[in-house]
Rosetta silent file (secondary structure, phi, psi, omega in degrees, C-alpha in Angstrom):
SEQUENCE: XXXXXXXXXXXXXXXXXXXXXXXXXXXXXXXXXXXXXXXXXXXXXXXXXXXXXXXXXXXXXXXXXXXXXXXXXXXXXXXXXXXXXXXXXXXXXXXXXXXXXXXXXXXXXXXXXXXXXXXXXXXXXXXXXXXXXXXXXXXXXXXXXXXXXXXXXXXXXXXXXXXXXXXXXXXXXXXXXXXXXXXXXXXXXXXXXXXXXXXXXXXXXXXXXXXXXXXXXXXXXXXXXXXXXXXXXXXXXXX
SCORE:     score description
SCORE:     0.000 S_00000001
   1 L     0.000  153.540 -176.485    8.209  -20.997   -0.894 S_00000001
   2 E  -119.728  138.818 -164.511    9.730  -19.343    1.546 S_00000001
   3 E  -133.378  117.038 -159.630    8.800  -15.403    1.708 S_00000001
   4 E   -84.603  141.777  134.595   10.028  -11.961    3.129 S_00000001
   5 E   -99.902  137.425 -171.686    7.240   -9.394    3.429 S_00000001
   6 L  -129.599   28.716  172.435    7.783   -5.908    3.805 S_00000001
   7 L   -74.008  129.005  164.964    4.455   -4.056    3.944 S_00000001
   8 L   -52.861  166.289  158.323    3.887   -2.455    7.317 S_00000001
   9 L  -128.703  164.535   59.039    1.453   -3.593    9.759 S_00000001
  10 L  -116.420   -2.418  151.426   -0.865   -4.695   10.429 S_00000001
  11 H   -41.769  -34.545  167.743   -1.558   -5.436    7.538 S_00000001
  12 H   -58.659  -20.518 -175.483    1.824   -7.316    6.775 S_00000001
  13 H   -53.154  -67.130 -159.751   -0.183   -9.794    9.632 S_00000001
  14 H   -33.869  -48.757 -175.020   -2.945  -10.158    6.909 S_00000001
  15 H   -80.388  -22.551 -171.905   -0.789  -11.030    4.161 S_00000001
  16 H   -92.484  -19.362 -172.344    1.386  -13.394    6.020 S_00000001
  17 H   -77.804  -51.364  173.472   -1.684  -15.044    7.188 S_00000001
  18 H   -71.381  -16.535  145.999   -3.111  -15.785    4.159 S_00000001
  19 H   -27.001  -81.131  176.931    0.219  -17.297    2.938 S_00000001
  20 H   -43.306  -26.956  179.928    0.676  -19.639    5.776 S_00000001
  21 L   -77.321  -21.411 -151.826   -2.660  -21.012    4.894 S_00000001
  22 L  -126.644   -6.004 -164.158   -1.239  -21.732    1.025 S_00000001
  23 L    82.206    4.486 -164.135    1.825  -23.369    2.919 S_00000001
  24 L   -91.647  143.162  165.244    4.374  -20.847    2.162 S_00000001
  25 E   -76.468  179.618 -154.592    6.981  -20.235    5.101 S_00000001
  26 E  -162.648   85.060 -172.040    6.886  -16.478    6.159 S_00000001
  27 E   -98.472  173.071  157.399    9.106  -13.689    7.614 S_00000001
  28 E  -145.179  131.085 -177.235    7.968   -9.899    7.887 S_00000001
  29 L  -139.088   89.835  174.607   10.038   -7.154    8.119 S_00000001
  30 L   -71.149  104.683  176.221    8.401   -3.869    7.553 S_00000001
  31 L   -26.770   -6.164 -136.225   10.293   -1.092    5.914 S_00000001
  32 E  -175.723  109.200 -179.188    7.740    1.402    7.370 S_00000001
  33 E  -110.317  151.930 -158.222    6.318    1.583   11.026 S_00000001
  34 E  -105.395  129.500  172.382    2.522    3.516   10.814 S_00000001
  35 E  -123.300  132.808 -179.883    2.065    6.394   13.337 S_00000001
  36 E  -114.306  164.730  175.919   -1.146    8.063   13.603 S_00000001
  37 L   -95.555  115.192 -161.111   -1.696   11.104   14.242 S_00000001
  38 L   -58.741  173.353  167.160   -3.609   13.368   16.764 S_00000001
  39 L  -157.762  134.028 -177.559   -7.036   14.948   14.580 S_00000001
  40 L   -89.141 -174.913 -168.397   -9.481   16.644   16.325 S_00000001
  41 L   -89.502  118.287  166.858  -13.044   15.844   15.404 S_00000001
  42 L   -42.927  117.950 -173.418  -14.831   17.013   12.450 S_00000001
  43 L  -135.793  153.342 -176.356  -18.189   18.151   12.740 S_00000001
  44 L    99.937  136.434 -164.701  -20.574   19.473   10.087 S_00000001
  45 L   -94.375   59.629 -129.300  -21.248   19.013    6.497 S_00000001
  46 L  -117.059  -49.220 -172.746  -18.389   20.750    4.331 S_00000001
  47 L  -106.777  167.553 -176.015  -17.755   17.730    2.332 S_00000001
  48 L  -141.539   44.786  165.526  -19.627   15.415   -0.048 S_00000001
  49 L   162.774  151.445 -155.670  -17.048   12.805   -0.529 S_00000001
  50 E  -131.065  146.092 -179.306  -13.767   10.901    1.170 S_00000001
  51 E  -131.505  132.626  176.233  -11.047    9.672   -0.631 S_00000001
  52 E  -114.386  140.269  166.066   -9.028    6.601    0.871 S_00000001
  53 L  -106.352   -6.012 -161.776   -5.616    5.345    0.007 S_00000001
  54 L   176.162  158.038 -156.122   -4.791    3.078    2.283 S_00000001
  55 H   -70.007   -8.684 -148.456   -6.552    0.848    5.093 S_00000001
  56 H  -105.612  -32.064  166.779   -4.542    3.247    7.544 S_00000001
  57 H   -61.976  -41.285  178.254   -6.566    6.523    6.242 S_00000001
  58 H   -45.981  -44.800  171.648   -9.509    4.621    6.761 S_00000001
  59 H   -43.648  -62.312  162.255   -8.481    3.807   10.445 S_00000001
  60 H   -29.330  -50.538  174.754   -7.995    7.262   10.919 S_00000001
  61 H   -78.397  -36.785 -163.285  -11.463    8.376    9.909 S_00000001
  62 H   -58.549  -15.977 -172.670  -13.233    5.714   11.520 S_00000001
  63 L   -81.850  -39.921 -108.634  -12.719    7.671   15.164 S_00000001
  64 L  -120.932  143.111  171.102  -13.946   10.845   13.634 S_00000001
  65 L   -77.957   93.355  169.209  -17.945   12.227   13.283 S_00000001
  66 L  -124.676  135.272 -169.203  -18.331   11.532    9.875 S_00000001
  67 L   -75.898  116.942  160.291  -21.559   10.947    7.756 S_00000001
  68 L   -43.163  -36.299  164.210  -20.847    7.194    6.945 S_00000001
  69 L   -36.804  -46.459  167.339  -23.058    7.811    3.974 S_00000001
  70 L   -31.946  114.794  177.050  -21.035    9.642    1.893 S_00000001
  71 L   -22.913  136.202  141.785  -19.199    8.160   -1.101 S_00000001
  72 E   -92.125   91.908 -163.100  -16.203    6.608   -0.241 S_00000001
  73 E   -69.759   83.694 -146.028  -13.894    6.775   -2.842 S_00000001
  74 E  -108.373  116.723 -175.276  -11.177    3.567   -2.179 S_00000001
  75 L   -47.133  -20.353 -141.084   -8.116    2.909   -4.091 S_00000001
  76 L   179.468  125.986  172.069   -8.031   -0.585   -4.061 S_00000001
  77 H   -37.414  -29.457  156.532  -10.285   -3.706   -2.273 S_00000001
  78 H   -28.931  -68.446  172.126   -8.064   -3.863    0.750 S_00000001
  79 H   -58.672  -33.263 -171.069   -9.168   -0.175    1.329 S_00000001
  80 H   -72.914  -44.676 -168.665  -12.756   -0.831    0.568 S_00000001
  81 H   -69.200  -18.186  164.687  -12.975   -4.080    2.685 S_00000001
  82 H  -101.328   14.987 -169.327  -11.604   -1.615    5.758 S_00000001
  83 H  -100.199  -45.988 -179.669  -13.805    1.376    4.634 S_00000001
  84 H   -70.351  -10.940  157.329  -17.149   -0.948    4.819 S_00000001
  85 L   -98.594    7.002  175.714  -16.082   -2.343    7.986 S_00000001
  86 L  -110.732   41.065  140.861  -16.012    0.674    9.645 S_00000001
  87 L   112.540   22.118 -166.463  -19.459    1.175    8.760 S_00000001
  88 L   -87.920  159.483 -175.492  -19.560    3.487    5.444 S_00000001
  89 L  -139.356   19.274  155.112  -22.054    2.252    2.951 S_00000001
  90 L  -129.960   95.629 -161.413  -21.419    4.048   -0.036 S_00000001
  91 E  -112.211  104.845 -173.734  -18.118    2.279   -1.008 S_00000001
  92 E   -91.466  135.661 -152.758  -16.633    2.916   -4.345 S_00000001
  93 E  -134.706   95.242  153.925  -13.724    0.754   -5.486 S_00000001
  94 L   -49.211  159.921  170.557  -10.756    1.530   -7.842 S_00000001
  95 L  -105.281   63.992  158.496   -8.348   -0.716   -9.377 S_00000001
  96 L    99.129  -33.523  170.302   -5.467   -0.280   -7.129 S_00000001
  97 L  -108.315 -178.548 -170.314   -3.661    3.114   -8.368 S_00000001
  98 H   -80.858  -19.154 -160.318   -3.706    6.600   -8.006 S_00000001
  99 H  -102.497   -0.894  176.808   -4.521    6.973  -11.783 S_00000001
 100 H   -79.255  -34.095  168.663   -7.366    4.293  -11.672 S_00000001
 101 H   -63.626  -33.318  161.263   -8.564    6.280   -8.572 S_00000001
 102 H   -40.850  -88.407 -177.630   -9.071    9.298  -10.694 S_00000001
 103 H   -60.359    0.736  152.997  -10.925    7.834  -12.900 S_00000001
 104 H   -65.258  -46.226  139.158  -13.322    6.186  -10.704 S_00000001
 105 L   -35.809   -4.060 -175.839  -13.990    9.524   -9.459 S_00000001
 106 L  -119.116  -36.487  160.729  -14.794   10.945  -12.506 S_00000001
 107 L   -61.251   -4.838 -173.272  -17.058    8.013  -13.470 S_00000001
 108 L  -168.653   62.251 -168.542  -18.991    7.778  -10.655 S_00000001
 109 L   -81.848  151.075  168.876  -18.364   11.619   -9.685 S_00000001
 110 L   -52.184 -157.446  168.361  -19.896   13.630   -6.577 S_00000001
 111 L   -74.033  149.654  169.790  -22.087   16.711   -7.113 S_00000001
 112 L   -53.324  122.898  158.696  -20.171   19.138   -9.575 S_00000001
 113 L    94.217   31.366 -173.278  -17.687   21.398   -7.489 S_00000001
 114 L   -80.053  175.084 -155.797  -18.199   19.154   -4.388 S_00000001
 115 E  -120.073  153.223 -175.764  -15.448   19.648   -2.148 S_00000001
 116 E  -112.558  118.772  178.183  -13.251   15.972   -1.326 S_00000001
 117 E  -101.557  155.980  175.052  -11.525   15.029    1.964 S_00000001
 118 L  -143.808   88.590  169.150   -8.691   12.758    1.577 S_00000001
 119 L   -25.912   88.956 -163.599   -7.674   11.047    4.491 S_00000001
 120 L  -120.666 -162.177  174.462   -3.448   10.321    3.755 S_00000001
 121 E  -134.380  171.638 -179.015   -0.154    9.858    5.303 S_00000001
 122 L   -29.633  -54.557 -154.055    2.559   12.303    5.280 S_00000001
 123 L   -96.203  161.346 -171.637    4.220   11.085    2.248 S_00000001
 124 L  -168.527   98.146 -179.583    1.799   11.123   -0.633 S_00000001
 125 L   -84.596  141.738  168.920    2.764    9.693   -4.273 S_00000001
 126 L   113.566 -155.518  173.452    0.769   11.054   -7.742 S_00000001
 127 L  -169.577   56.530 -165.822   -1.056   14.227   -8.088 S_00000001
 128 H   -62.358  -37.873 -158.037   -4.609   13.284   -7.377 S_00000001
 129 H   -79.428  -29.341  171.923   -5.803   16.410   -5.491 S_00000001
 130 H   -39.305  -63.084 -176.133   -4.266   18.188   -8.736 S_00000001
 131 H  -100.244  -13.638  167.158   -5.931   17.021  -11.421 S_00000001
 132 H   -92.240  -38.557  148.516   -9.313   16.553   -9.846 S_00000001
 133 H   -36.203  -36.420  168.463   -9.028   20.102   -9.316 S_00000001
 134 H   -57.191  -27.246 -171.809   -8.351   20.937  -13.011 S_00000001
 135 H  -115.191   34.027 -171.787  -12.090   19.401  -13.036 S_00000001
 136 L    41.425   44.215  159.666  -13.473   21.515  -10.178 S_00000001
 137 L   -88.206  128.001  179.976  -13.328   19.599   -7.562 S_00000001
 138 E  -116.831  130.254  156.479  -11.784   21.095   -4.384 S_00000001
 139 E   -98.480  112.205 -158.859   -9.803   18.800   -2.235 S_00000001
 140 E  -106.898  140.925  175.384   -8.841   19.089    1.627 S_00000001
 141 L   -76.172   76.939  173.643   -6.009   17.278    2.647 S_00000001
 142 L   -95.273  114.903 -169.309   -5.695   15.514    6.424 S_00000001
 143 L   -87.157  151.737  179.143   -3.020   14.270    6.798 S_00000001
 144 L   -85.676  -90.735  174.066   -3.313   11.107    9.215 S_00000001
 145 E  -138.132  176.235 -148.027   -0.317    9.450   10.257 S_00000001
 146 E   -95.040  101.346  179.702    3.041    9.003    9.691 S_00000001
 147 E   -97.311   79.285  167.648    4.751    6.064    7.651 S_00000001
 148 E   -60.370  104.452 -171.078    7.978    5.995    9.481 S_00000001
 149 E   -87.445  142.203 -170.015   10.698    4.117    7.603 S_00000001
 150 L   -73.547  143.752  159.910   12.919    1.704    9.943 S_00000001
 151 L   -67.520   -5.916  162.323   16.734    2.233   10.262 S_00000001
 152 L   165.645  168.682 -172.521   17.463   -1.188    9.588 S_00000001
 153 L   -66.213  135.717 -176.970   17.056   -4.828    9.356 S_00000001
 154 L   -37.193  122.364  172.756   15.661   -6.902   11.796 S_00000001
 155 H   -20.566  -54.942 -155.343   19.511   -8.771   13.100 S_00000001
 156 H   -80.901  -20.986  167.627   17.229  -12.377   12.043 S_00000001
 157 H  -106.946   16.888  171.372   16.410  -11.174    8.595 S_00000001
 158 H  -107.122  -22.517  164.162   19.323   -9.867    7.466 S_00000001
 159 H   -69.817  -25.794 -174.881   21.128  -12.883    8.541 S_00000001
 160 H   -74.470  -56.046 -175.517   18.456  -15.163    7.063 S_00000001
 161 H   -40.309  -57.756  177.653   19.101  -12.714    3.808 S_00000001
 162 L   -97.609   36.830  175.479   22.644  -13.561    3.704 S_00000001
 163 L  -131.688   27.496 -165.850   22.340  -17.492    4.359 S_00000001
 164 L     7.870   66.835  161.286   19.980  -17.292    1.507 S_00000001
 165 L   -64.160  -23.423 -173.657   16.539  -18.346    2.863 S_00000001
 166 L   -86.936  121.165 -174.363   14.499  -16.301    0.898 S_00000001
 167 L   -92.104  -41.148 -170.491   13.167  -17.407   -2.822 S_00000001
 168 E  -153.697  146.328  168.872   11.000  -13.778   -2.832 S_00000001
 169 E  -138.007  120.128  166.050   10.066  -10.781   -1.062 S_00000001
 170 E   -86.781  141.866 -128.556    7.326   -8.798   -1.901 S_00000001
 171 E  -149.318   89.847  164.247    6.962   -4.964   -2.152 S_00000001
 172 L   -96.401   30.954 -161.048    3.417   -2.727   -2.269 S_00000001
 173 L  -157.094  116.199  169.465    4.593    0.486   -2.225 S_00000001
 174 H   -38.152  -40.611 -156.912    7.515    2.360   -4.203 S_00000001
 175 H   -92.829   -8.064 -176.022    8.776    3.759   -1.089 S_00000001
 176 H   -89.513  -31.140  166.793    8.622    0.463    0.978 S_00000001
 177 H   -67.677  -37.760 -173.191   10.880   -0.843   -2.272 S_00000001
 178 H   -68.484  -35.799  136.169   13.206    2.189   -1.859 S_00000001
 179 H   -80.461  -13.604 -156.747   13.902    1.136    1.420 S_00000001
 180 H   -95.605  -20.266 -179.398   14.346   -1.633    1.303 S_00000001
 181 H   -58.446  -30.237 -170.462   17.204   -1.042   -1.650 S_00000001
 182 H   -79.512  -73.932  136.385   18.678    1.264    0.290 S_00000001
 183 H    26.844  -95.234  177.343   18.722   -0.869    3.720 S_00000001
 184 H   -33.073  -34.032 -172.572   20.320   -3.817    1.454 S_00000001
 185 H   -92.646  -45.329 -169.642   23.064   -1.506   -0.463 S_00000001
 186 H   -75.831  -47.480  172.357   24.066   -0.036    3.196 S_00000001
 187 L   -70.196   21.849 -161.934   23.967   -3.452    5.269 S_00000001
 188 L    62.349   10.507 -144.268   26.241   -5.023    2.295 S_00000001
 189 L  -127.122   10.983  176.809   23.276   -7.540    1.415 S_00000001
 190 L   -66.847  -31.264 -157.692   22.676   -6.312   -2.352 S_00000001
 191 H   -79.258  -18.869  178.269   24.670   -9.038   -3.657 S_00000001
 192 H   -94.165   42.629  166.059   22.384  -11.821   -2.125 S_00000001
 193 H   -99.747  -28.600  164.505   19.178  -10.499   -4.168 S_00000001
 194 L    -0.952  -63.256 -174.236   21.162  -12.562   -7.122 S_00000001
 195 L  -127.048   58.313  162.740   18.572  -15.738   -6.745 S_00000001
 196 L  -116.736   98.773 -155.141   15.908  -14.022   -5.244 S_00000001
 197 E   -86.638  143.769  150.843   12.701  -12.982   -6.999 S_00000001
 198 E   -92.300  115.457  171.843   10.852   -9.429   -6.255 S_00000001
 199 E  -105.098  120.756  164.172    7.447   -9.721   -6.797 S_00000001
 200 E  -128.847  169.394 -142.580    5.890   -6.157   -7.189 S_00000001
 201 L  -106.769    3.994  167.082    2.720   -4.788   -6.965 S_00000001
 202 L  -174.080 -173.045 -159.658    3.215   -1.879  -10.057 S_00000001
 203 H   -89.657  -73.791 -166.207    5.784   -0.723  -12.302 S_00000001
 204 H   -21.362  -23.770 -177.336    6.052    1.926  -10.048 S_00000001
 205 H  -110.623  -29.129  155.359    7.329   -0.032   -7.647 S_00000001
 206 H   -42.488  -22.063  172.999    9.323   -2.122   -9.865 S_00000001
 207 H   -67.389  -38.123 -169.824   11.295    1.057  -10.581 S_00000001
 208 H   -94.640  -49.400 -178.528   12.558    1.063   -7.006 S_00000001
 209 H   -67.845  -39.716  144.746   13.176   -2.339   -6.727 S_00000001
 210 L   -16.368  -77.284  170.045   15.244   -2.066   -9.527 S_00000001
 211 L   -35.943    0.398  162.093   18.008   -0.545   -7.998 S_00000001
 212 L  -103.172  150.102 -178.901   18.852   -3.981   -7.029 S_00000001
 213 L  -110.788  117.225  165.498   19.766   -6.775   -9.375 S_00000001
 214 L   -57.039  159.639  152.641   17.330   -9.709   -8.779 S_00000001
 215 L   -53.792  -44.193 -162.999   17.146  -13.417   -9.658 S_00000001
 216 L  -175.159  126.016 -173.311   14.147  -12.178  -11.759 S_00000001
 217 E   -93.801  107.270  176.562   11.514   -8.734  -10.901 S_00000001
 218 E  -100.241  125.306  172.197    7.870  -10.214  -11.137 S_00000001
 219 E  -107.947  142.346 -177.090    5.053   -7.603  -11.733 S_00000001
 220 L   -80.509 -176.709 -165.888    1.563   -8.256  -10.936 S_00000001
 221 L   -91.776  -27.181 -173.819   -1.309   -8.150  -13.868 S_00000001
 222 L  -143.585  161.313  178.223   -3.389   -4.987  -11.793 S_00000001
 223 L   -86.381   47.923 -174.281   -1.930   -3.318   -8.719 S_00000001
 224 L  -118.146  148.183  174.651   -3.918   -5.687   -6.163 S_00000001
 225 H   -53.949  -37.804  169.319   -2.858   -7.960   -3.575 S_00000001
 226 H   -58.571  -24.915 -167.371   -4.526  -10.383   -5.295 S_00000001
 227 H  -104.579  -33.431  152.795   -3.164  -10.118   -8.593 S_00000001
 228 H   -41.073  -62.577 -166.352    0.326   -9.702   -6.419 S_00000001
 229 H   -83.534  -30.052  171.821    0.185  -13.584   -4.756 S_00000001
 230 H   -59.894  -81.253 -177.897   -1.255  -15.077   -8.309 S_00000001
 231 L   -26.612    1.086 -159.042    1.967  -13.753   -9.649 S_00000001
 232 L  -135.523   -5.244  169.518    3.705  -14.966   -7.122 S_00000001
 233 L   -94.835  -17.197 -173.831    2.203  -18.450   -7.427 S_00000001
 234 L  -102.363   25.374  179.580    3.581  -19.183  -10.977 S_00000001
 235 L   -92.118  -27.318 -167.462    7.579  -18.588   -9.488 S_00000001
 236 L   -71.479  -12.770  169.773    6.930  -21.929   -7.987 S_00000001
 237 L   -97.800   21.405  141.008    7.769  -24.178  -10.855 S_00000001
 238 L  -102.257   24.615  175.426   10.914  -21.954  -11.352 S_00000001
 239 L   -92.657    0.000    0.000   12.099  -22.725   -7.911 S_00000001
Protein backbone atom coordinates (compact mmCIF):
# COMPACT_ATOMS: atom_id res chain seq x y z
CA UNK A 1 0.00 0.00 0.00
CA UNK A 2 1.20 3.06 -0.47
CA UNK A 3 0.67 5.55 2.68
CA UNK A 4 0.61 9.33 3.69
CA UNK A 5 1.24 9.90 7.40
CA UNK A 6 0.48 12.91 9.11
CA UNK A 7 1.35 12.60 12.80
CA UNK A 8 4.17 14.92 13.78
CA UNK A 9 7.53 13.85 14.61
CA UNK A 10 9.27 12.11 15.61
CA UNK A 11 7.13 9.97 16.08
CA UNK A 12 5.69 10.02 12.41
CA UNK A 13 9.61 8.36 12.02
CA UNK A 14 8.28 5.49 14.28
CA UNK A 15 5.26 4.80 12.45
CA UNK A 16 6.73 4.99 9.05
CA UNK A 17 9.33 2.66 10.23
CA UNK A 18 7.33 0.08 11.27
CA UNK A 19 5.41 0.18 7.93
CA UNK A 20 8.38 -0.10 5.73
CA UNK A 21 9.16 -3.23 7.56
CA UNK A 22 5.37 -4.67 6.55
CA UNK A 23 6.36 -3.46 2.91
CA UNK A 24 4.10 -0.59 2.63
CA UNK A 25 5.62 2.48 0.60
CA UNK A 26 5.63 5.65 2.88
CA UNK A 27 5.40 9.49 2.71
CA UNK A 28 5.09 11.81 5.92
CA UNK A 29 3.83 15.01 6.01
CA UNK A 30 3.09 16.34 9.39
CA UNK A 31 0.21 18.68 9.89
CA UNK A 32 1.81 19.81 13.22
CA UNK A 33 5.55 20.75 13.92
CA UNK A 34 6.26 20.10 18.08
CA UNK A 35 7.94 23.06 19.89
CA UNK A 36 8.93 22.73 23.36
CA UNK A 37 8.92 24.96 25.60
CA UNK A 38 11.30 26.70 28.14
CA UNK A 39 10.20 25.14 32.06
CA UNK A 40 12.22 25.86 34.76
CA UNK A 41 12.91 23.01 37.13
CA UNK A 42 10.62 21.68 39.63
CA UNK A 43 11.82 20.89 42.89
CA UNK A 44 9.98 19.48 45.91
CA UNK A 45 7.13 17.26 46.63
CA UNK A 46 3.70 19.12 45.81
CA UNK A 47 2.46 16.37 43.71
CA UNK A 48 1.61 12.66 44.03
CA UNK A 49 0.91 11.88 40.48
CA UNK A 50 1.71 12.92 36.54
CA UNK A 51 -0.58 12.67 33.92
CA UNK A 52 0.81 12.10 30.25
CA UNK A 53 -0.89 12.59 26.96
CA UNK A 54 1.43 12.32 24.60
CA UNK A 55 5.16 10.95 24.18
CA UNK A 56 5.99 14.82 23.79
CA UNK A 57 4.73 15.62 27.57
CA UNK A 58 6.76 12.90 28.58
CA UNK A 59 9.89 14.41 26.78
CA UNK A 60 9.25 17.41 28.50
CA UNK A 61 9.33 15.99 32.00
CA UNK A 62 12.10 13.78 31.48
CA UNK A 63 14.67 17.05 31.81
CA UNK A 64 12.94 18.10 34.94
CA UNK A 65 13.73 16.88 38.93
CA UNK A 66 11.01 14.71 39.25
CA UNK A 67 10.45 11.68 41.66
CA UNK A 68 10.42 8.94 38.88
CA UNK A 69 8.42 6.97 41.37
CA UNK A 70 5.35 8.50 41.24
CA UNK A 71 2.38 7.09 39.31
CA UNK A 72 2.45 7.87 35.92
CA UNK A 73 -0.77 8.10 34.60
CA UNK A 74 -0.35 7.43 30.42
CA UNK A 75 -3.01 7.74 27.92
CA UNK A 76 -2.12 5.21 25.67
CA UNK A 77 1.11 2.49 25.21
CA UNK A 78 3.04 4.83 22.99
CA UNK A 79 3.01 7.22 26.06
CA UNK A 80 3.82 4.53 28.52
CA UNK A 81 6.62 2.93 26.37
CA UNK A 82 8.24 6.77 26.43
CA UNK A 83 7.27 7.35 30.15
CA UNK A 84 9.26 3.96 31.24
CA UNK A 85 12.06 4.84 29.12
CA UNK A 86 12.74 7.81 30.72
CA UNK A 87 13.08 6.00 33.81
CA UNK A 88 9.56 6.24 35.78
CA UNK A 89 8.56 2.96 37.27
CA UNK A 90 5.20 3.34 38.31
CA UNK A 91 3.57 3.35 34.80
CA UNK A 92 -0.12 3.18 34.51
CA UNK A 93 -1.65 2.62 31.07
CA UNK A 94 -5.04 3.74 29.60
CA UNK A 95 -6.72 2.69 26.55
CA UNK A 96 -5.88 5.47 24.30
CA UNK A 97 -8.52 8.39 25.20
CA UNK A 98 -9.08 11.10 27.36
CA UNK A 99 -12.25 9.34 28.73
CA UNK A 100 -10.42 5.92 29.23
CA UNK A 101 -7.72 8.08 30.97
CA UNK A 102 -10.21 9.13 33.54
CA UNK A 103 -11.12 6.14 34.35
CA UNK A 104 -7.86 4.61 34.87
CA UNK A 105 -7.36 7.25 37.29
CA UNK A 106 -10.15 6.58 39.22
CA UNK A 107 -9.43 2.82 39.26
CA UNK A 108 -6.15 2.84 40.22
CA UNK A 109 -6.49 6.42 42.00
CA UNK A 110 -3.67 8.42 44.01
CA UNK A 111 -4.14 9.32 47.69
CA UNK A 112 -7.66 11.06 48.07
CA UNK A 113 -7.29 14.92 47.28
CA UNK A 114 -3.75 14.32 45.85
CA UNK A 115 -2.89 17.08 43.74
CA UNK A 116 -2.01 15.87 39.64
CA UNK A 117 0.54 17.48 37.28
CA UNK A 118 -0.26 17.12 33.73
CA UNK A 119 2.41 17.63 31.49
CA UNK A 120 0.39 18.99 27.88
CA UNK A 121 0.68 21.03 24.85
CA UNK A 122 -0.96 24.25 24.29
CA UNK A 123 -3.97 22.92 22.67
CA UNK A 124 -5.66 20.46 24.94
CA UNK A 125 -8.91 18.36 23.80
CA UNK A 126 -11.63 16.84 26.66
CA UNK A 127 -12.08 18.08 30.09
CA UNK A 128 -9.90 15.82 32.14
CA UNK A 129 -8.58 18.31 34.75
CA UNK A 130 -12.50 19.04 35.12
CA UNK A 131 -13.99 16.17 36.04
CA UNK A 132 -11.22 14.72 38.14
CA UNK A 133 -11.77 17.72 40.06
CA UNK A 134 -15.53 17.11 40.56
CA UNK A 135 -13.79 14.01 42.48
CA UNK A 136 -11.27 16.07 44.48
CA UNK A 137 -8.49 15.84 42.82
CA UNK A 138 -6.60 19.11 42.13
CA UNK A 139 -4.81 19.37 38.88
CA UNK A 140 -1.79 21.73 37.79
CA UNK A 141 -1.45 22.31 34.35
CA UNK A 142 2.27 22.79 32.49
CA UNK A 143 1.94 23.43 29.60
CA UNK A 144 5.02 21.97 27.53
CA UNK A 145 5.28 22.76 24.05
CA UNK A 146 3.66 23.95 21.26
CA UNK A 147 1.96 21.80 18.39
CA UNK A 148 2.43 24.22 15.61
CA UNK A 149 0.24 23.46 12.60
CA UNK A 150 2.13 23.84 9.07
CA UNK A 151 0.89 26.36 6.42
CA UNK A 152 0.89 23.93 3.82
CA UNK A 153 1.77 20.93 1.89
CA UNK A 154 5.00 19.71 1.34
CA UNK A 155 5.23 20.90 -2.97
CA UNK A 156 6.05 16.60 -3.32
CA UNK A 157 2.96 15.58 -1.47
CA UNK A 158 0.54 17.59 -2.74
CA UNK A 159 1.62 16.77 -6.16
CA UNK A 160 1.86 13.06 -5.33
CA UNK A 161 -1.92 13.82 -3.85
CA UNK A 162 -3.09 15.00 -7.09
CA UNK A 163 -1.38 12.22 -9.40
CA UNK A 164 -3.12 9.92 -7.07
CA UNK A 165 -0.37 7.92 -5.27
CA UNK A 166 -1.91 7.52 -2.15
CA UNK A 167 -4.46 4.42 -1.31
CA UNK A 168 -4.61 5.96 2.62
CA UNK A 169 -3.45 8.44 4.97
CA UNK A 170 -3.71 8.11 8.43
CA UNK A 171 -4.78 10.64 11.14
CA UNK A 172 -4.16 10.39 15.28
CA UNK A 173 -5.38 13.39 16.37
CA UNK A 174 -8.70 15.46 15.56
CA UNK A 175 -6.74 18.48 15.04
CA UNK A 176 -3.99 16.85 12.82
CA UNK A 177 -7.39 15.68 10.71
CA UNK A 178 -8.65 19.31 10.76
CA UNK A 179 -5.70 20.30 9.12
CA UNK A 180 -5.26 18.44 7.07
CA UNK A 181 -9.10 19.11 5.64
CA UNK A 182 -8.50 22.41 5.68
CA UNK A 183 -4.90 22.32 3.85
CA UNK A 184 -6.75 20.01 1.09
CA UNK A 185 -10.07 22.34 0.68
CA UNK A 186 -7.54 25.51 0.33
CA UNK A 187 -4.77 23.82 -2.01
CA UNK A 188 -7.86 22.58 -4.34
CA UNK A 189 -6.92 18.80 -3.51
CA UNK A 190 -10.38 17.78 -1.77
CA UNK A 191 -11.58 16.26 -4.82
CA UNK A 192 -8.65 13.66 -5.01
CA UNK A 193 -9.65 12.09 -1.44
CA UNK A 194 -12.48 10.34 -3.85
CA UNK A 195 -10.38 6.81 -3.89
CA UNK A 196 -8.50 7.32 -0.98
CA UNK A 197 -9.16 5.66 2.38
CA UNK A 198 -8.73 7.63 5.92
CA UNK A 199 -7.89 5.40 8.43
CA UNK A 200 -8.59 7.05 11.90
CA UNK A 201 -7.58 6.50 15.17
CA UNK A 202 -11.27 7.59 17.02
CA UNK A 203 -14.52 8.83 16.07
CA UNK A 204 -13.28 11.88 17.21
CA UNK A 205 -11.10 12.13 14.68
CA UNK A 206 -13.28 10.69 12.15
CA UNK A 207 -15.46 13.76 12.71
CA UNK A 208 -12.72 15.95 11.26
CA UNK A 209 -11.83 13.88 8.62
CA UNK A 210 -15.16 13.97 7.58
CA UNK A 211 -15.20 17.19 6.19
CA UNK A 212 -13.76 15.51 3.27
CA UNK A 213 -15.47 12.92 1.14
CA UNK A 214 -13.29 9.74 1.10
CA UNK A 215 -13.06 6.53 -0.95
CA UNK A 216 -14.16 4.98 2.42
CA UNK A 217 -13.31 6.51 6.47
CA UNK A 218 -11.80 3.41 8.39
CA UNK A 219 -11.98 3.61 12.26
CA UNK A 220 -9.81 1.64 14.43
CA UNK A 221 -11.41 -1.03 17.11
CA UNK A 222 -9.61 1.10 20.40
CA UNK A 223 -7.82 4.40 19.90
CA UNK A 224 -4.20 2.71 19.60
CA UNK A 225 -1.69 2.69 17.02
CA UNK A 226 -1.99 -0.71 17.02
CA UNK A 227 -5.51 -1.21 16.59
CA UNK A 228 -4.95 1.85 13.87
CA UNK A 229 -2.42 -0.37 11.33
CA UNK A 230 -4.68 -3.74 11.99
CA UNK A 231 -7.40 -1.65 10.52
CA UNK A 232 -5.47 -0.56 8.08
CA UNK A 233 -4.29 -4.05 7.10
CA UNK A 234 -7.79 -5.38 6.07
CA UNK A 235 -8.07 -2.22 3.16
CA UNK A 236 -5.63 -4.38 1.37
CA UNK A 237 -7.93 -6.83 -0.29
CA UNK A 238 -10.10 -3.75 -1.25
CA UNK A 239 -7.26 -2.23 -3.12
Amino acid sequence: MRILITRPQPQAAATREKLVRNGHYTDVAPMMEIRFLPLRDFQGGRWQGLIFTSANGVKAAEKLTIDRGLPAYCVGDATADAAKSAGFSDVRIAGGNADRLYELIRNRPPPAGATLVHFAGRHIAGNLAERLAADGYRVERVTAYEAERVAAFPSTIADRIKQGEYDAVLFYSPRTAKIFAELAEAEGLSAHMAGVFAVCLSEAVKKEASRLSWRRIVLAKLPTERHLLQAMKKLTPAL
